[in-house]
C-alpha positions as a printed Julia matrix, in Angstrom:
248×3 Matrix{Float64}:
   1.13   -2.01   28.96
  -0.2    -0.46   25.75
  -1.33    2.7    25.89
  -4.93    3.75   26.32
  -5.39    6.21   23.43
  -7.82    4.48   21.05
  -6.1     3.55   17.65
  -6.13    0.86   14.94
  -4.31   -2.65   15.45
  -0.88   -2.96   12.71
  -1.04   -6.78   12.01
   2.33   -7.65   10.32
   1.86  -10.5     7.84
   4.84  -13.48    7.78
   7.3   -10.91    8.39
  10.32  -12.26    7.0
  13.03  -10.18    8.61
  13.62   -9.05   12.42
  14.91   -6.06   11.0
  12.2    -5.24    9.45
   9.59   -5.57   12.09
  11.77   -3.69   14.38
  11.86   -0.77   12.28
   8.02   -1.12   12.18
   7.47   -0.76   15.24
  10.3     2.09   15.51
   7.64    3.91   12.85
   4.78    2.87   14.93
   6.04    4.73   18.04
   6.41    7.3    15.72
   3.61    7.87   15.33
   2.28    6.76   18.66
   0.9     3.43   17.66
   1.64    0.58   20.14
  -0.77   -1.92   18.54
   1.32   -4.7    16.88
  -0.07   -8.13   16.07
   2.43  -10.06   14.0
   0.81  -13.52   12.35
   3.82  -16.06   11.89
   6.91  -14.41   11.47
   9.58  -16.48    9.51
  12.78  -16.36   11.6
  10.77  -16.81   14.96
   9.49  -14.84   17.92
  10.86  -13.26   19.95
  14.07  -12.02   17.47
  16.8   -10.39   18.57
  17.15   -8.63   15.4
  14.32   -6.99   15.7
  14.68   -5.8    19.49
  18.1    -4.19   18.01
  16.25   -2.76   15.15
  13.42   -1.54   16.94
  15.77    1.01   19.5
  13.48    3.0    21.65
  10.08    1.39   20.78
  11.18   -2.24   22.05
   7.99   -2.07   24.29
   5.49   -2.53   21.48
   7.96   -5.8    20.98
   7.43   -7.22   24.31
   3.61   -6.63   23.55
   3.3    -7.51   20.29
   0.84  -10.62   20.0
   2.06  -13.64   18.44
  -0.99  -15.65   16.24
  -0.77  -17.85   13.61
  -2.55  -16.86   10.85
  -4.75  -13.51    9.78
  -8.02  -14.77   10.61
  -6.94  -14.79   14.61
  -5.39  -11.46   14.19
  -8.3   -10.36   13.23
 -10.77  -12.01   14.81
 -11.97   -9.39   17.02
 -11.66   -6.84   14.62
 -15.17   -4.89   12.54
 -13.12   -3.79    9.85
 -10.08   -4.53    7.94
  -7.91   -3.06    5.4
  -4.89   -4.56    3.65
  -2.36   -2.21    2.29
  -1.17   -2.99   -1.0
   0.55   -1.44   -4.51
  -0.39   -3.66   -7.16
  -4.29   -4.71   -8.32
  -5.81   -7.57   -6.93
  -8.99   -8.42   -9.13
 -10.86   -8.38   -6.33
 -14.13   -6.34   -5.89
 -13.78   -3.74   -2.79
 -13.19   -0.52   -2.16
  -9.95    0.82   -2.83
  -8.54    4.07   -0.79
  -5.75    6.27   -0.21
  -3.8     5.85    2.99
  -5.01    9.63    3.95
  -8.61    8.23    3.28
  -8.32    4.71    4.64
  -6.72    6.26    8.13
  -9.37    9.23    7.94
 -12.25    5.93    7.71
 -10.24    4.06   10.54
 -10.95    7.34   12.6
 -14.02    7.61   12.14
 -14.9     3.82   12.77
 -13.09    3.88   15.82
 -14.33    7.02   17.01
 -17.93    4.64   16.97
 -16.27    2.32   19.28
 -15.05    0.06   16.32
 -12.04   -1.87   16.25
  -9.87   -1.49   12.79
  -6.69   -3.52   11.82
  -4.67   -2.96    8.85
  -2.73   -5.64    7.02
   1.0    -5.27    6.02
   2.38   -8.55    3.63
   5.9    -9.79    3.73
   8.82   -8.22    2.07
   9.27  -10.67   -0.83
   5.76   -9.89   -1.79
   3.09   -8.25    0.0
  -0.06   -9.84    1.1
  -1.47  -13.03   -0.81
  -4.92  -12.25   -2.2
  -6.07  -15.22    0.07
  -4.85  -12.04    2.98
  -6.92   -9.47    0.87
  -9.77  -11.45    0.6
 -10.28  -11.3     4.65
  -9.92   -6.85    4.44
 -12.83   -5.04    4.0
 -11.02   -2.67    2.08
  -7.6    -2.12    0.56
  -5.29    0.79    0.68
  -3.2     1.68   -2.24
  -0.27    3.45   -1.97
   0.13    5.64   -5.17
   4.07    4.39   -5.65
   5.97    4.59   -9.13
   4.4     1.89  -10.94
   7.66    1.41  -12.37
   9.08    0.21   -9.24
   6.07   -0.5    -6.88
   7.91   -1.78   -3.91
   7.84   -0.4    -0.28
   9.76   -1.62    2.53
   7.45   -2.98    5.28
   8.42   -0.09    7.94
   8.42    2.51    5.08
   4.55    1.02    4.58
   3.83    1.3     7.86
   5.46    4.6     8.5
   3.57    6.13    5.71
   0.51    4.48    7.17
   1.04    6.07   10.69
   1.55    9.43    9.52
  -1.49    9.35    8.04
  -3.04    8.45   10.87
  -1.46   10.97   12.7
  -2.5    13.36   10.8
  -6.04   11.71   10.92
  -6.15   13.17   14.33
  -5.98   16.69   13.59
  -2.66   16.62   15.46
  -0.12   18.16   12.1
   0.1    22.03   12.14
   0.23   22.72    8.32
   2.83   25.4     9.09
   4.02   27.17   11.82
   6.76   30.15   12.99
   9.24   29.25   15.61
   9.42   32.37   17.52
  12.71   31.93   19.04
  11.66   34.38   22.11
  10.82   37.18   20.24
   7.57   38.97   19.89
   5.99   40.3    16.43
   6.03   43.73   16.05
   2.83   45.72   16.2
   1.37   48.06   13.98
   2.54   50.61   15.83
   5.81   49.79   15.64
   6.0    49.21   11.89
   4.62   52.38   11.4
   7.01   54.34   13.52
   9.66   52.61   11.41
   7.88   53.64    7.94
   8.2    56.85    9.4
  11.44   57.18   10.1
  12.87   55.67    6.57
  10.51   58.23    4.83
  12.03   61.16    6.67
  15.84   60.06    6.3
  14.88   59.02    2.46
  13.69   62.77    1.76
  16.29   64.12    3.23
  18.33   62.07    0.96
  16.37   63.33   -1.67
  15.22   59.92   -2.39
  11.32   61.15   -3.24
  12.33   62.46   -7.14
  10.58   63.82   -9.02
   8.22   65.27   -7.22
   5.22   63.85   -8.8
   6.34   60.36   -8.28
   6.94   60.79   -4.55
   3.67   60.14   -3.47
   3.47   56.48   -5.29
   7.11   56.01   -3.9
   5.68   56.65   -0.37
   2.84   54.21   -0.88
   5.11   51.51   -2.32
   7.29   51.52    0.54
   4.6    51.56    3.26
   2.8    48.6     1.26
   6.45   46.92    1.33
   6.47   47.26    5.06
   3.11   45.5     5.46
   4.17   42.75    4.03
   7.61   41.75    5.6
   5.99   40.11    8.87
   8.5    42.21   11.37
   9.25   41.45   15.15
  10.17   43.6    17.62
  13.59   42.4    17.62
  14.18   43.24   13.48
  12.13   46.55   13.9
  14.96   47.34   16.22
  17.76   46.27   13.9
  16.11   48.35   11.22
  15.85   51.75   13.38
  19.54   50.72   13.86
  21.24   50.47   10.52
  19.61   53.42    9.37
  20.63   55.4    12.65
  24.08   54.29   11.98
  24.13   55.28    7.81
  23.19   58.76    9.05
  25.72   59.25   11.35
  28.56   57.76    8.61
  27.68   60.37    6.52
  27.75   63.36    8.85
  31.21   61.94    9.73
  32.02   62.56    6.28
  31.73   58.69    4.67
């Protein structure tokens, strides 16, 4: 069964290869999208291919609903967008995949259901398709060479949602089991390169020692330290000092 976590519907429009839709849904589990309508697919349903294709997402296969043509796959639907690269002379509102998946949230969040079109591979939607979508999404592609790849459409279309969700960490620190060091720490370790550096006779000339002192404490704050390298530091110093009083 498909899962319960609300989500738009991924109507595949006379697919053309099994291949292909079994990558799509591959990028729909992806994603965690197991919505897949697919409206008269060329080589026939079920396909093989596309079970081989689709690897560990051949569920959304067995579930996929078969229909004949786009106005039963979206029949039940409030609002539909067709994704597309090229213009269409047609008069609605064009968005972004990150906007068009940010709308679908929102919609759906209301208790709305949203489908988004994907055309064959020979040549996307027909604008008879677009003229059913409420609004198109336009993939900013090289115009030079304006062709995706149905699963690479709806990959790129399901990461966007995705990140519709709030669910992408913009950047994060794999800690590896270690600990950041605290300010404590750090400042134990400032301390003890400052006292082996004037012994060293590092601080010259005397008038510039003070800025030298301030440059490497402001150098400390910024390396973001844990536990583990504060250690390692304390180390190779300890182990410079005694090479040199062993005579190195």
């Amino acid at each position: 069964m498909p899962t319960d976590i609300p989500q738009p519907v991924f109507v595949l429009v006379r697919p053309q290869m099994g291949e292909n839709i079994g990558a799509a849904a591959r990028a729909m589990w992806n994603f965690g999208l197991d919505r897949m309508r697919v409206v008269a697919p060329r080589d026939g349903w079920p396909n093989p291919r596309a079970v081989a294709m689709a690897s560990g997402a051949g569920r959304l296969l067995d579930e996929a609903r078969l229909v004949g043509d786009v106005a039963e796959a979206v029949g039940d639907c409030h609002y539909v967008m067709a994704t597309t690269a090229r213009a269409r002379g047609l008069t609605k509102p064009v968005l972004s995949p990150e906007r068009a998946m940010q709308v679908a949230a929102e919609r759906i969040a209301r208790g709305e259901k949203v489908a988004v079109l994907f055309g064959p591979e020979r040549a996307g939607l027909e604008n008879e398709d677009v003229a059913k979508a409420n609004a198109i999404i336009n993939v900013p592609v090289n115009p030079d060479f304006p062709s995706l790849n149905l699963a690479q459409c709806v990959l790129l279309t399901g990461y966007e949602w995705r990140r519709a969700q709030g669910n992408i960490v913009p950047e994060r620190v794999d800690m590896a089991r270690a600990d950041w060091a605290e300010q404590i720490e750090i400042e134990k370790l400032a301390d003890h390169y400052e006292e082996r550096l004037e012994e060293a006779g590092f601080f010259f000339p005397a008038h510039k020692a003070e800025g030298m002192r301030l440059n490497l404490r402001n150098m400390w704050s910024r390396m973001p330290l844990t536990r583990a390298d504060v250690q390692t530091l304390h180390g190779v110093l300890r182990q410079m000092v005694r090479w040199k009083q062993r005579g190195g």
